[in-house]
C-alpha positions as CSV (number, residue, x, y, z in Angstrom):
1,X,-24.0,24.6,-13.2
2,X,-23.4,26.6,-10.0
3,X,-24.0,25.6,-6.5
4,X,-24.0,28.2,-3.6
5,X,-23.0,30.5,-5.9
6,X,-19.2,30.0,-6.3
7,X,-17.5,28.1,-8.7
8,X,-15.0,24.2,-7.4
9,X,-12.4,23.0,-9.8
10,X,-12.4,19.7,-9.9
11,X,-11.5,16.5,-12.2
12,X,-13.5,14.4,-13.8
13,X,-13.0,11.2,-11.5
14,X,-14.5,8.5,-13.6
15,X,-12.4,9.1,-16.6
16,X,-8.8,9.2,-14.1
17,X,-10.2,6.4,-11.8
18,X,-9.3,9.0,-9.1
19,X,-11.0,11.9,-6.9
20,X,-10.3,15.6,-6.5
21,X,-11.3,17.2,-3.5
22,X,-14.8,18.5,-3.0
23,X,-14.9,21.0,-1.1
24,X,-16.5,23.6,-3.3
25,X,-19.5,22.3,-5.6
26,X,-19.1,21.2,-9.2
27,X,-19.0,23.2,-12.4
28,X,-18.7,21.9,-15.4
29,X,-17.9,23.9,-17.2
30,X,-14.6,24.8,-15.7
31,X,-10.6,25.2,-17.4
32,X,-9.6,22.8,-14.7
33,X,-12.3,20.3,-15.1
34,X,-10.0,20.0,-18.7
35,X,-6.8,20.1,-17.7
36,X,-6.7,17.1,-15.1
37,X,-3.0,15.2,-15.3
38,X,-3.7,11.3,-16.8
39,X,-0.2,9.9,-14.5
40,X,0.8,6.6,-15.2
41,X,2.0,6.2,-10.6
42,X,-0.1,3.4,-9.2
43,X,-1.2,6.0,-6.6
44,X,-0.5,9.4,-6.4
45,X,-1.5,12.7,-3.9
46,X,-1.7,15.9,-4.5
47,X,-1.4,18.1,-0.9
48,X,-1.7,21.7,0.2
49,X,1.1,21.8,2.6
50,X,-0.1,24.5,4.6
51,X,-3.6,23.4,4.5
52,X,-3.0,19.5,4.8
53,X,-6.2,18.8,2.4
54,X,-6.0,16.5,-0.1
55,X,-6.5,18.2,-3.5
56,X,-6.3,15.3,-5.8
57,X,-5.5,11.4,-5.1
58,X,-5.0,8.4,-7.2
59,X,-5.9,4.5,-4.9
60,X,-4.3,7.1,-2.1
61,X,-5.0,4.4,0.5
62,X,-3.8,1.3,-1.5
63,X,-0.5,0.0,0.7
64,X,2.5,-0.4,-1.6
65,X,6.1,-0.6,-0.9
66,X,7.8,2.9,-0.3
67,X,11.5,2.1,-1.4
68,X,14.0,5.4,-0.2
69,X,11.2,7.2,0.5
70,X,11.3,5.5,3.8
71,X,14.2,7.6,4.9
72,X,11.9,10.7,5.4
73,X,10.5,8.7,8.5
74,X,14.3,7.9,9.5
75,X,15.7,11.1,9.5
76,X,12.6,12.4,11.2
77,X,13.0,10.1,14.5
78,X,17.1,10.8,14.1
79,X,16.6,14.6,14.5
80,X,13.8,13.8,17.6
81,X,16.3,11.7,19.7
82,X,19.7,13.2,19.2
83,X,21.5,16.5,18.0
84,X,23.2,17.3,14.9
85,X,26.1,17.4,16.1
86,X,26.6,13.9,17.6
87,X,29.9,12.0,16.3
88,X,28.6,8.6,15.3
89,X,31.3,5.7,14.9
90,X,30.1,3.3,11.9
91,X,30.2,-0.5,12.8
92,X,29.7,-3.3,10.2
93,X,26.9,-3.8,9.2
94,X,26.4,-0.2,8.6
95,X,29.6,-0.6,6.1
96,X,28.5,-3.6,4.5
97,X,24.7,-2.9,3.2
98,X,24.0,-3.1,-0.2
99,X,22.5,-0.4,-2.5
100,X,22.7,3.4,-2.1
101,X,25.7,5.0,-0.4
102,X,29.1,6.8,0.4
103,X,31.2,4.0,1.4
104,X,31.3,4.5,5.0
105,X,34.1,1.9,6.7
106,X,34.3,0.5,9.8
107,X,35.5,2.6,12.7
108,X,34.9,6.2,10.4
109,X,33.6,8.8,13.0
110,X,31.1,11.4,11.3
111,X,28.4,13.7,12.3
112,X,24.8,13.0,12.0
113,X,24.4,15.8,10.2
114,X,26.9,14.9,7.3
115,X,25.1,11.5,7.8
116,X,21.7,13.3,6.8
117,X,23.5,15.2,4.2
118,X,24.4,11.9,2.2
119,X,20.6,9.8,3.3
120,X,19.2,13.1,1.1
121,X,21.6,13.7,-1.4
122,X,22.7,10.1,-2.2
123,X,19.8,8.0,-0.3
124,X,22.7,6.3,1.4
125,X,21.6,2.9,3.0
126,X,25.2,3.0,4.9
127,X,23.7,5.9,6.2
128,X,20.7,5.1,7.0
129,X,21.6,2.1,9.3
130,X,24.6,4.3,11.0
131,X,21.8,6.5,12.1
132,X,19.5,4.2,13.0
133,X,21.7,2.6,15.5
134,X,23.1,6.0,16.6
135,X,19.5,7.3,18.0
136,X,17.9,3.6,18.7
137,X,20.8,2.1,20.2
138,X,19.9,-1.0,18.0
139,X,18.0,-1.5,14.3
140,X,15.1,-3.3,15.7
141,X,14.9,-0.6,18.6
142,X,14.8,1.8,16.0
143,X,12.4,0.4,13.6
144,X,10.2,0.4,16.9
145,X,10.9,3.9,16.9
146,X,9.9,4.6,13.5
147,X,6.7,2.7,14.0
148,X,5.7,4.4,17.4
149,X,5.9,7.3,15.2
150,X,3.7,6.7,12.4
151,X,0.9,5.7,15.6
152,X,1.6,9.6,16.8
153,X,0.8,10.9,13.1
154,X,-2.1,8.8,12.5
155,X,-0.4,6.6,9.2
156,X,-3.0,3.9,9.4
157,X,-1.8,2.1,6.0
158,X,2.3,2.5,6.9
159,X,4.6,-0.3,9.1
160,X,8.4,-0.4,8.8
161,X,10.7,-2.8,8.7
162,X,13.9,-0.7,8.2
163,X,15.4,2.6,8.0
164,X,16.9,2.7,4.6
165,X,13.2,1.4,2.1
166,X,14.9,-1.8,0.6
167,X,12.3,-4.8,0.4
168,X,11.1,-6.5,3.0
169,X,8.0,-8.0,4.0
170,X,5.6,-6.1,5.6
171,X,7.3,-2.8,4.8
172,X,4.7,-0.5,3.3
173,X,3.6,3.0,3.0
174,X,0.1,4.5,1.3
175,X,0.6,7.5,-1.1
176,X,-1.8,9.7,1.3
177,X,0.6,8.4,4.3
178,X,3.4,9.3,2.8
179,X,2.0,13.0,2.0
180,X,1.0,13.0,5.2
181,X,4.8,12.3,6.7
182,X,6.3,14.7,4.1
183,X,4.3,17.3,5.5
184,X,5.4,16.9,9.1
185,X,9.2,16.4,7.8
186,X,9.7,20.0,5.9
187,X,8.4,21.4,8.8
188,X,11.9,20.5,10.5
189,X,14.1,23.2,9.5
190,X,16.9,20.6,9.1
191,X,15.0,18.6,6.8
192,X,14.3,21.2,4.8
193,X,17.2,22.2,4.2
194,X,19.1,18.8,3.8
195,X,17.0,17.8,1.0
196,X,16.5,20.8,-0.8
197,X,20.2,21.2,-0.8
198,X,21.7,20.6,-4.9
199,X,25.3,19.4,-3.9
200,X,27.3,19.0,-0.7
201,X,30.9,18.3,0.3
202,X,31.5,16.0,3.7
203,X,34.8,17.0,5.3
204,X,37.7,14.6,5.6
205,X,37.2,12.3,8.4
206,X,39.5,9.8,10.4
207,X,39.4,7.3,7.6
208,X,38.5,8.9,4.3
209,X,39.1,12.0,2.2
210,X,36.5,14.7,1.8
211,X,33.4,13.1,-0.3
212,X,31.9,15.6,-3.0
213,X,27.8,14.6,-2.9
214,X,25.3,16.0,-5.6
215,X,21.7,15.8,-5.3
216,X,20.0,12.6,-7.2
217,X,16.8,14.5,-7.4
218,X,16.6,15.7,-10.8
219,X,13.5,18.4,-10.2
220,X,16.1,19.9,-8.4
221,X,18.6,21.1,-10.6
222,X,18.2,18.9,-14.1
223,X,17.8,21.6,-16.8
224,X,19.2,19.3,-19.6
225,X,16.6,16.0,-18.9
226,X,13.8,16.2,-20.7
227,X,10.7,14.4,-19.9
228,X,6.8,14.1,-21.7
229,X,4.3,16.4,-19.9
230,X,0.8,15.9,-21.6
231,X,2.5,15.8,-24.9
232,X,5.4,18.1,-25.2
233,X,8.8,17.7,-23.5
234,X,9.3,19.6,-20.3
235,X,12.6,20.5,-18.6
236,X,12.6,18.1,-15.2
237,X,14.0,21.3,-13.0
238,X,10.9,22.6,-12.0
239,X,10.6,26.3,-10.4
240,X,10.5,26.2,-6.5
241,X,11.3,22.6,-5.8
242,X,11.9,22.1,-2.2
243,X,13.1,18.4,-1.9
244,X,11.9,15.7,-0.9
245,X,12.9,12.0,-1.8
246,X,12.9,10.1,-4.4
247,X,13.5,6.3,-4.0
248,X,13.6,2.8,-6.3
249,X,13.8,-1.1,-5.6
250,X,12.8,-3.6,-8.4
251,X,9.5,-4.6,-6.1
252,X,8.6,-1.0,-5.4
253,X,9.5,0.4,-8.9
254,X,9.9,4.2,-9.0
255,X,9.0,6.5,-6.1
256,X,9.0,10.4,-4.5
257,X,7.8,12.9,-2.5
258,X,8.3,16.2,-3.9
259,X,7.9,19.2,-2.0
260,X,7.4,22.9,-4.3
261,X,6.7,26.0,-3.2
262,X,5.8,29.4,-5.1
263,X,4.4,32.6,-3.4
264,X,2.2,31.8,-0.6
265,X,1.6,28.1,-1.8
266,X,3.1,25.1,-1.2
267,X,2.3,21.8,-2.4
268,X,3.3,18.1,-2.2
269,X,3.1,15.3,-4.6
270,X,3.6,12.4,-3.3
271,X,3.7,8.9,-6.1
272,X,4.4,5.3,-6.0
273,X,4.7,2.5,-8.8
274,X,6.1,4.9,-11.3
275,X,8.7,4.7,-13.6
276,X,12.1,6.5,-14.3
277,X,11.2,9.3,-16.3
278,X,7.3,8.7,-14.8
279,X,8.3,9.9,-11.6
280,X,9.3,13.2,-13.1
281,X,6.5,14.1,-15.7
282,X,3.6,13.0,-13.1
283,X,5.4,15.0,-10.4
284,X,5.7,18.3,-13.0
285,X,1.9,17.9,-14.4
286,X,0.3,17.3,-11.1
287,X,2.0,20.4,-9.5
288,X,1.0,22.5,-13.0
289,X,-2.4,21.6,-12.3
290,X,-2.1,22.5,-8.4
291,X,-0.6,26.0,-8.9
292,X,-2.9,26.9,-11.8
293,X,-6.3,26.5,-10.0
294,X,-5.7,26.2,-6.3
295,X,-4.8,29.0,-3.8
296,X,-3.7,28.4,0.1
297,X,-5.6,31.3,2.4
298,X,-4.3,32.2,5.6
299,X,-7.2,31.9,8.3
300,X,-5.4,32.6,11.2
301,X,-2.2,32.7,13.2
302,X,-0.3,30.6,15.0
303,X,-1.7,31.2,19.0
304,X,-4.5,33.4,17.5
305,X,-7.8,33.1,18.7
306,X,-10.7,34.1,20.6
307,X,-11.5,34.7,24.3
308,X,-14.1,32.0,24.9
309,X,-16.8,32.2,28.5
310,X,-15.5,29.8,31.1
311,X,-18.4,28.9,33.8
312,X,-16.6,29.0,37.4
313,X,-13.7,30.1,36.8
314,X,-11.6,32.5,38.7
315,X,-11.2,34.6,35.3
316,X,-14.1,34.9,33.2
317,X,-13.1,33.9,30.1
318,X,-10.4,31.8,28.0
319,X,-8.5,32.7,24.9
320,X,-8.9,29.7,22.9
321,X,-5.9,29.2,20.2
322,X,-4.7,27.6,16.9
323,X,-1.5,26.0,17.7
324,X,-0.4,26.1,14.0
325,X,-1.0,28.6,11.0
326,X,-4.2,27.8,9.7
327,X,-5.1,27.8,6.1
328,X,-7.7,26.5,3.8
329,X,-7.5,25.1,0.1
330,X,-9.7,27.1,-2.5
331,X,-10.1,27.3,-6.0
332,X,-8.8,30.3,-7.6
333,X,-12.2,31.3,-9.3
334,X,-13.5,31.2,-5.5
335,X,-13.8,34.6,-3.8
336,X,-11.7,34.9,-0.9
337,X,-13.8,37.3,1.1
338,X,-16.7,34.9,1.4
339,X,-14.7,33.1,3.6
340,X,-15.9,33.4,7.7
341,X,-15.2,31.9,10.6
342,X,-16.1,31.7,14.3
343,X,-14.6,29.8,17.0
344,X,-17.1,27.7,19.7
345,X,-16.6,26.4,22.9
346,X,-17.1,22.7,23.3
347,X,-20.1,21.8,25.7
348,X,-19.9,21.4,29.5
349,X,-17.1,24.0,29.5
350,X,-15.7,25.0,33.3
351,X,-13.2,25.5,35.2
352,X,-10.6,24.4,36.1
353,X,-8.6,24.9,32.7
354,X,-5.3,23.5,32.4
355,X,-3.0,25.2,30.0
356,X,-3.5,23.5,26.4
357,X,-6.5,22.0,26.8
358,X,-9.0,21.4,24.0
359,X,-11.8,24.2,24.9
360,X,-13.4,24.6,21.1
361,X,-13.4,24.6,17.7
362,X,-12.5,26.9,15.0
363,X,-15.1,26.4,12.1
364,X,-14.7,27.9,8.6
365,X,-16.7,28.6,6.0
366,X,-17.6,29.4,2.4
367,X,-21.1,31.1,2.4
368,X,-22.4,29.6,5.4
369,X,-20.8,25.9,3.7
370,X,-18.2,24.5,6.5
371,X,-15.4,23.7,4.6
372,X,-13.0,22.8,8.2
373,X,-12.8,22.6,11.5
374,X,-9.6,23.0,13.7
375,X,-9.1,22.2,17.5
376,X,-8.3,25.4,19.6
377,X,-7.0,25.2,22.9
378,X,-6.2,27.1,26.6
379,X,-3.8,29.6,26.2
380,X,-3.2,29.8,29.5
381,X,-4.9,27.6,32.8
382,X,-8.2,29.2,34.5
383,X,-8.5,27.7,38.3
384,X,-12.0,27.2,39.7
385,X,-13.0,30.3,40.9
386,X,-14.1,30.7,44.7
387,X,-18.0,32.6,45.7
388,X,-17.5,35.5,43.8
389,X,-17.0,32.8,40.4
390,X,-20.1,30.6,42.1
391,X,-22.4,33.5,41.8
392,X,-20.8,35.2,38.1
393,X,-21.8,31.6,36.9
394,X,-25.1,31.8,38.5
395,X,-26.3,34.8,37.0
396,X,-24.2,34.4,33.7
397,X,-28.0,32.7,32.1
398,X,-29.6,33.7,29.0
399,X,-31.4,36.3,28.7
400,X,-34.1,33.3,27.6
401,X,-33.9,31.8,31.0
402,X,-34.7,35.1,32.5
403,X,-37.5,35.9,30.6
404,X,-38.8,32.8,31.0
405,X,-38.1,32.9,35.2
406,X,-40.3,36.6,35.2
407,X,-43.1,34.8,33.2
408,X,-43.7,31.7,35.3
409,X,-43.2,34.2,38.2
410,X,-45.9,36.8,37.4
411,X,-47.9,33.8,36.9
412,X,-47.4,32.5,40.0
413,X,-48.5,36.0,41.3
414,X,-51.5,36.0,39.7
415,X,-52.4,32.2,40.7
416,X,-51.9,33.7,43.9
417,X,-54.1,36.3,43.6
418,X,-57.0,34.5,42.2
419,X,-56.7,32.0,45.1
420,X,-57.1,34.9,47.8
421,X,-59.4,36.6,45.9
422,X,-61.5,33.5,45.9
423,X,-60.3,32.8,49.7
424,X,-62.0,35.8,50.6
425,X,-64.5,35.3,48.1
426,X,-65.5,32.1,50.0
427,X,-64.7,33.9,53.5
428,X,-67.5,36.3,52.7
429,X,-70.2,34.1,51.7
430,X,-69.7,32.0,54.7
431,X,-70.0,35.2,56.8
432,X,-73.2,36.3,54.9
433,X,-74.3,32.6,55.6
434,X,-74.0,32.6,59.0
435,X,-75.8,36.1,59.3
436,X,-78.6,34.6,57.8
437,X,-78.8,31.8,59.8
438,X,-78.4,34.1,63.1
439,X,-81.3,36.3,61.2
440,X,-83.5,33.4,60.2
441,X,-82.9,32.0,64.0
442,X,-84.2,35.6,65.8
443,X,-87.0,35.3,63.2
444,X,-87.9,31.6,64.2
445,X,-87.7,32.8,68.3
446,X,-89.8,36.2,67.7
447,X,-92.8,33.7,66.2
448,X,-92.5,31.7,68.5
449,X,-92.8,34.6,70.9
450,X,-95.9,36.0,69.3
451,X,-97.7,32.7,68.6
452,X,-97.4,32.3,73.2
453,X,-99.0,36.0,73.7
454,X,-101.5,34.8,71.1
């Protein structure tokens, strides 16, 4: 069964109790339709990173608890309020959390970025808090931070409680959420490179020697762990891994947000409720599935766009731009080169334009299907133009408007002309009456003339 013509891979939801995205239309008789991961996470997402759609999900919007995976959020807000390069003294109660950490003491000075190096490589709760208090001045000032933040990203199902994911009451994340997060995290170069980074050595500070970390995510690196991937044992390093987090407490069980990237794709998988080993072989069967039957296509560039018409403006028109790469998720048995797009100007659209405002819409399709549409916005400002704009804007009509202007014009013209004809019309056979009248009147004086003499 083909609809439009081109062929969607997608699961079959009833059977995993989840949904794939739908994008393209269904057909059954597809190799991916098949080859759907059964994952034992409580809820689970599968994300094109460049595109941000959701390619598969698993109760994405249930709220569970996030464990270390909060520390993606922390280290986000750290690197937004204060540089790398900041000495941070450690106080108590950084030194004194339990769980996670590299055994910072009281009075060590360190850098927040060997700070971040150990939050990633050894989801330090030390860390965490030494941060925290570093770019919020206080926990609780921080926390507010954190949750400021999710309100900017849209994370309607997260709220934090901490920095460093260990339980607490109201401290929850959604598995969509959390892709959603991940995504905006790698795109920090920082980030990125923190934890995608195997193994790490923090120089010698004022109180303790160098410290030796190694990465404690095992897609990483881990060629010797084994795990079960629909039925035979896989290696847990997996090709392209990027990072992210993994994370555990006894309440939020097993936890991570990988990151992988191959080629021109990227994806994230993002799972909570797992288990130990669970964590691993859902992560490696849900990117297996991604990379065999989805492709990311570039639509346009960053600051690419079109000139759009601006009515009274000092300049005529308005390049309208992305203000990100712009991709689109597609199954690989989909052809590329069906894919269109224009870009449309919202409605009312005049001047003045001030620089990066929302002027239209980039839509894309798959034969004449929308499939997305992204915001574009002012390049640059356009002022209100002064007579010379007033009168472009006046005569900038459709050709429509025109056409229909010279039609009730020439019949105007012509109800015109009937009128005087039949002015005249009626002119002339009042004159015609009156010369009878005169006529009839030297008729009537003439008899009575003759009947005299007679």
């Amino acid at each position: 069964m083909k609809k439009n013509g081109f062929i969607v891979l997608i699961a079959i939801a009833a059977m995993l109790c989840c949904q794939i995205t739908e994008s393209f239309a269904i057909d059954e008789e597809t190799e991916a339709q098949e080859q759907v991961p059964n994952i034992i996470a409580e809820a689970a997402v599968v994300m094109d990173a460049k595109s941000g759609e959701v390619l598969y999900e698993k109760n994405a919007d249930e709220i569970k608890e996030m464990a270390s995976t909060t520390k993606i959020m922390t280290a986000l807000v750290v690197l937004e309020n204060i540089p790398l390069d900041t000495v941070v003294t450690v106080d108590a109660q950084a030194a004194a959390v339990e769980g996670a950490g590299i055994g910072l003491q009281v009075g060590e000075e360190i850098s927040v970025r060997e700070l971040l190096y150990a939050l990633f490589l050894k989801s330090a709760n030390d860390s965490a808090i030494a941060l925290a208090k570093a770019a919020g001045g206080s926990m609780e000032n921080f926390v507010e931070m954190m949750n400021q933040k999710c309100e900017q990203l849209g994370l309607e199902n997260t709220n934090f409680k901490n920095p460093h994911g260990l339980h607490d009451d109201g401290h929850y994340t959604s598995a969509r959420d959390l892709a959603v997060l991940s995504k905006v995290a790698m795109q920090n170069d920082t980030i990125r490179t923190c934890a995608g980074t195997i193994s790490h050595t923090i120089p010698k500070t004022n109180v303790s020697d160098a410290r030796h970390l190694k990465n404690i995510n095992h897609l990483l690196f881990d060629s010797k762990k084994e795990v079960e991937v629909n039925g035979s044992m896989r290696s847990v390093k997996y090709e392209g891994i990027c990072g992210l987090k993994t994370g555990y407490t006894p309440e939020a069980k097993n936890c991570i947000s990988a990151v992988c990237k191959r080629g021109d794709s990227e994806y994230i998988v993002t799972l909570l409720g797992s288990s130990k080993d669970g964590k691993y072989a859902d992560t490696i069967a849900l990117l297996d599935w991604a990379f065999a039957h989805f492709s990311s296509i570039k639509i346009m560039d960053y600051m690419q766009g079109e000139a759009l018409p601006i009515k009274m403006g000092k300049n005529k028109k308005t390049k309208a731009v992305v203000q990100q790469d712009v991709y689109v998720s597609i199954p690989k048995s989909a052809d590329a080169s069906k894919i269109n797009y224009t870009i449309e100007p919202i409605e009312n659209l005049e001047a003045p334009i001030e620089r990066n405002q929302r002027i239209g819409d980039l839509k894309i399709y798959y034969e004449g299907e929308l499939l997305k549409i992204v915001p574009t916005y002012a390049k640059d400002s356009n002022e209100r133009g002064g007579v010379v704009s007033l009168l472009r804007s006046l005569f900038a009509v459709r050709s429509l408007v025109w056409v229909l202007a010279i039609v009730i014009f020439a019949l105007l013209l012509k109800l015109y002309a009937n009128r005087k004809k039949r002015i005249e019309e009626e002119r002339e056979e009042e004159r015609k009456r009156k010369a009878l009248e005169i006529e009839m009147e030297r008729v009537h004086r003439n008899m009575q003339r003759f009947a005299r003499y007679k």
